[in-house]
C-alpha positions in Angstrom: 148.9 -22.5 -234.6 150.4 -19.3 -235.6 148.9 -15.6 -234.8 149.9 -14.5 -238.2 148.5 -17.6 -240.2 145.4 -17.9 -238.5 144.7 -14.7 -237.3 140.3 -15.3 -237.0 141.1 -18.9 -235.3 143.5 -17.0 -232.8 141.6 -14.4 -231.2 138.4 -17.3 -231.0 140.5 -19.3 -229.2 142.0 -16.3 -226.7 138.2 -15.1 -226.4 137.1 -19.1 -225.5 140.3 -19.3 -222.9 139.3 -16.1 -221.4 135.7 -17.5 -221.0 136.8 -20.7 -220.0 139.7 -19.6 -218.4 141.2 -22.6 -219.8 142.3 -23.5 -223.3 139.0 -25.1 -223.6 135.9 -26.3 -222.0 136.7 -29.2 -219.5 133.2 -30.6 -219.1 132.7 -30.8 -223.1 136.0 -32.5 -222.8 134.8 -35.3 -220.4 131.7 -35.5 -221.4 133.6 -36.4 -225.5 135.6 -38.6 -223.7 133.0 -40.4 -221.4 130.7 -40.8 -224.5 133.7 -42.3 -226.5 134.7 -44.5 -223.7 131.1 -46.0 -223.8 130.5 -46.0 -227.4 133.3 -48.4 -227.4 132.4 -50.2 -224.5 128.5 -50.7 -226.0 130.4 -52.1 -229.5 132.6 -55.2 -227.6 
């Protein structure tokens, strides 16, 4: 994603990986996965 094209989206994201200190958050991240994994797993 480009600086110049999305300049709003950029400094969100900066200002999240600076909180983070990671691109994003890694227990939202499981915890979308995990739910998908069993979402799936609950539909077989």
């Amino acid at each position: 994603m480009g600086e110049r094209e999305f300049p709003l989206a950029s400094r969100v994201g900066q200002a999240a990986g600076a909180f983070y200190q990671a691109a994003t958050d890694p227990d939202r991240q499981f915890r979308f996965g995990l739910d998908t994994v069993v979402a799936g797993l609950l539909r077989s």
